[in-house]
SEDREN-893605 format. One record per residue: y, x, z of N, C-alpha, C in turn. Coordinates in steps of 0.02 Angstrom, whole numbers, plus 50000, padded with zeros to 5 digits. Layout:
REM residues N
YXZYXZYXZ...
This chain:
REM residues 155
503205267548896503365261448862504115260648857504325257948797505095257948786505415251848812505965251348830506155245348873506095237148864506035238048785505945231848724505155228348746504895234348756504105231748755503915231348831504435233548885504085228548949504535224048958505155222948923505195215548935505105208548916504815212648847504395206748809503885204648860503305211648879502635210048939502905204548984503305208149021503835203449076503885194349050504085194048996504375189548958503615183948976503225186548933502735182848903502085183048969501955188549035501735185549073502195179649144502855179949133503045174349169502825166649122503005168949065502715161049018501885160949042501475163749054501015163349074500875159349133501115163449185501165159949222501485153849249501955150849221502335145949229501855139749188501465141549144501075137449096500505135949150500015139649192499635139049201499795134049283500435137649313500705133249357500715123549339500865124349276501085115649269500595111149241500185116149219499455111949190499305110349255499285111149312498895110249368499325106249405499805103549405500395098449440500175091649392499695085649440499935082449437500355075749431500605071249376500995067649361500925061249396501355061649463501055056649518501425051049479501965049949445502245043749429502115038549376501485043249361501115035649302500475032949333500435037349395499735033249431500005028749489500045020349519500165017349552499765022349623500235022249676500275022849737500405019349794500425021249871500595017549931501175022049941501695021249928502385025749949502435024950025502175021750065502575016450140501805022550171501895016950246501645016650298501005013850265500915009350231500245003850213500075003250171499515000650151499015000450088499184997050029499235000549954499314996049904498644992749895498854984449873498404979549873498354979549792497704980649744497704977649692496934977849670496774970849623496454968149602496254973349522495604975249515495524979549441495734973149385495984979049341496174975349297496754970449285497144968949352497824965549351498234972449361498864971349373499544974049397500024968249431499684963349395500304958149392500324951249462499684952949488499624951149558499294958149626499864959749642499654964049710500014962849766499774967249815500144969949881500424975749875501194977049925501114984349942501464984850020501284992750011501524992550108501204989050161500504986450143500354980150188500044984250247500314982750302499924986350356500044979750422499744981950476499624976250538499904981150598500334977550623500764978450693500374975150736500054979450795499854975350872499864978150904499734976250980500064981551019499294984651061498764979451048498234984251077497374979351029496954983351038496354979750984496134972451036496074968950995495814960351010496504956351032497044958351041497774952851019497924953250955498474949550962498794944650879499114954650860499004949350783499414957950745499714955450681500224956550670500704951350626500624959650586500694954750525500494956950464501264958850407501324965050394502014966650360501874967850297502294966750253502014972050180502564967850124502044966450071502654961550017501764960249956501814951849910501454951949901501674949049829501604952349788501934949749711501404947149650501804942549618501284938349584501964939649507501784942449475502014942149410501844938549355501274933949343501184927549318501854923249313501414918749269501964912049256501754905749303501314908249324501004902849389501014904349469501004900149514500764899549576500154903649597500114908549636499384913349674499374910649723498654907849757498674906649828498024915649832498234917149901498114922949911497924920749982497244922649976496824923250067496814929650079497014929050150496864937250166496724937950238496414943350290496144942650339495804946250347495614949650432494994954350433494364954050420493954958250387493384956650340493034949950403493044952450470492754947450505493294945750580493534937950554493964937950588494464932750565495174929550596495584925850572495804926550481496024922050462496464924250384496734919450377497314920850337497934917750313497944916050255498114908950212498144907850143499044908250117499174910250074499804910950060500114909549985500504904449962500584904549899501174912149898501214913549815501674916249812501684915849731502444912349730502654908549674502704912749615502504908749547502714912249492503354917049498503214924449466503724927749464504134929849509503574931049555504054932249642503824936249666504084939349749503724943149790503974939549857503504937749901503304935749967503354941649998504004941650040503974947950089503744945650174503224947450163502984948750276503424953350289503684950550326504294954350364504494952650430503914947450434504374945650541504974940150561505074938850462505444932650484505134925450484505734920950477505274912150463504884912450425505254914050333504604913850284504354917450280504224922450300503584929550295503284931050375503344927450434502814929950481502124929450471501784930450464501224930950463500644934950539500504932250562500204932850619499294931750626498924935350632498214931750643497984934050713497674930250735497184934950786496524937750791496524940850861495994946950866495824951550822496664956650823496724961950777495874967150813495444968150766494574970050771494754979850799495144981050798495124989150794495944990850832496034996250879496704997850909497124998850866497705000150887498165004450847497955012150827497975014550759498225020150761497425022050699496985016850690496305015250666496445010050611496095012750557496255007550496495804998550511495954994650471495404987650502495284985450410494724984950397494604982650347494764973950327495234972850278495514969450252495224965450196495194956950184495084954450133495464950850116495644952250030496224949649990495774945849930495974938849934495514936049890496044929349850495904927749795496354924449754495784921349703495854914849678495274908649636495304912349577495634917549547495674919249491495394925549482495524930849535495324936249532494734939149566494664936449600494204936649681494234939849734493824943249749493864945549823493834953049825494164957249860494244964549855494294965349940494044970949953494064974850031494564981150026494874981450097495154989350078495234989250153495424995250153495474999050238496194996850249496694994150301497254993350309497514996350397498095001550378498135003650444498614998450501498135001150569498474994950628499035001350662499704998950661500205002950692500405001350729500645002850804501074999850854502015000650841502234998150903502684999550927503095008550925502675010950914502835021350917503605021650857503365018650811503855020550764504545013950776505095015850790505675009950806505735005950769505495006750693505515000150636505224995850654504634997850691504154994050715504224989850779504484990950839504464989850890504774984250909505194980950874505504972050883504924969050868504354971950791504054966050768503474965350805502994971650837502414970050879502284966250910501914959550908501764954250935501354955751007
């Protein structure tokens, strides 16, 4: 074979392969995800009211477990948002037109319930419910103290 014609071969099986490589990658950035530690919260059919990052700090199963994450309402209205273990304490929370409510451990975002149902380190099933959208379940993980971000806020 003359040199023309294996580097065309050459040529046209790397395009091969590079084609068959990228059909199979993929495109994580048009599908919504949990980037964090915790569960994205959303309702089918909205975008414009969710959670993200929401996960529960405690330090052992059946004490308080304060609740972290951020909870956004992209409406032109007021969301009151219940949320809580499927069986167990829950919290009602507005979160204002065009905003995001960050749980974060301070004044306006502690959020605290008790008798976190499951230890650390074990997801606890979660209900997020709103008069407009209704009621949705999801698995939400319970984390301790292990990670240092964590370890001021563990109740």
């Amino acid at each position: 074979m003359s040199r023309t014609v294996t580097r065309i071969a050459a040529g046209a099986a790397a395009g091969v392969v590079a084609l068959a490589l990228s059909a199979c990658s993929p495109i994580l950035t048009t599908k919504p995800y949990a980037a964090g530690d915790g569960t994205r919260v959303a309702w089918e059919g909205t975008n414009a009211v969710r959670g993200e990052n929401v996960i529960v700090l405690a330090a052992e199963q059946g004490g308080e477990g304060r609740i972290l994450g951020g909870l956004t309402n992209q409406t032109n209205e007021p969301v009151e948002i219940t949320f809580g273990f499927a069986e167990g304490s829950s919290e009602t929370v507005t979160v204002e037109a065009n905003s995001t409510l960050l749980m974060n451990g301070t004044d306006e975002g502690d959020i605290i319930l008790d008798d976190v149902p499951v230890a650390p380190g074990a997801n606890v099933e979660m209900t997020f419910a709103t008069p407009s959208l209704g009621q949705i379940s999801l698995p939400v993980p319970v984390l301790d103290g292990t990670f240092p971000e964590y370890t001021d806020l563990v109740p």
